[in-house]
N, C-alpha and C positions, 0 to 999 in steps of 0.2 A: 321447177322452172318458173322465170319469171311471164307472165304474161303480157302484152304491149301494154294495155291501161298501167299497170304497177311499173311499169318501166317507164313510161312519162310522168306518173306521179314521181317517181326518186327523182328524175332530171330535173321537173320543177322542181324538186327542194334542193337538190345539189346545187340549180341555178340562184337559187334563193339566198343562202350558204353563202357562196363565192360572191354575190352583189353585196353580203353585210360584210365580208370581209374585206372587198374593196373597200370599202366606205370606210370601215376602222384605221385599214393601211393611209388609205387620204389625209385623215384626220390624224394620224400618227406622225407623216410626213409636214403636215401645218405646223404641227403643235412643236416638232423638232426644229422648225427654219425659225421660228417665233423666236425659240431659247436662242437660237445661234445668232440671229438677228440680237437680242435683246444684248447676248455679250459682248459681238463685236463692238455695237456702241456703245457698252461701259469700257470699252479695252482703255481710253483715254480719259474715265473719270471713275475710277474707283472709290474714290472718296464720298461720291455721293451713297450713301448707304440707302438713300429710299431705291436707289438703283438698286444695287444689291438685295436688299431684300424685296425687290417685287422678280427678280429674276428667280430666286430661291423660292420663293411661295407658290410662283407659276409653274418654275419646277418638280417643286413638290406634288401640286397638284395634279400633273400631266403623270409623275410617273405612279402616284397612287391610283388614277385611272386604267391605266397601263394593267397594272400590277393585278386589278382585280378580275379582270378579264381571264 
C-alpha cells in the first residue's frame, strides 16, 4: 500500500512530468506555425533560395530536436 507522503511525492512528480510536457507541446506548436508561416510567404517567391534554405535548415533543426526526445 501506498502511504499519503508517497502518494503526494508521485503527484508532484506526475505534476512535474505533465508541466515539462506542456512546455515541449508549446514549443512544438511555435516551432510548427513558424514553418507554416515561413512557407506560406515563400508560396509567391520560390526563386529566392535564401528562402528556401532558411525554411529547410529551420526545418531540419526542429525536426532533429523533435526526433531526439
Amino acid at each position: 500500500m501506498v502511504n499519503e507522503g508517497e502518494f503526494l511525492e508521485m503527484t508532484n512528480h506526475f505534476k512535474e512530468v505533465v508541466e515539462k510536457k506542456d512546455a515541449e507541446i508549446l514549443q512544438l506548436k511555435k516551432d510548427m506555425m513558424l514553418i507554416y508561416g515561413l512557407i506560406r510567404a515563400s508560396d509567391e517567391n520560390w526563386e529566392d533560395i535564401h528562402f528556401v534554405e532558411l525554411i529547410r535548415d529551420y526545418a531540419s533543426t526542429f525536426c532533429s530536436k523533435f526526433l531526439e526526445k
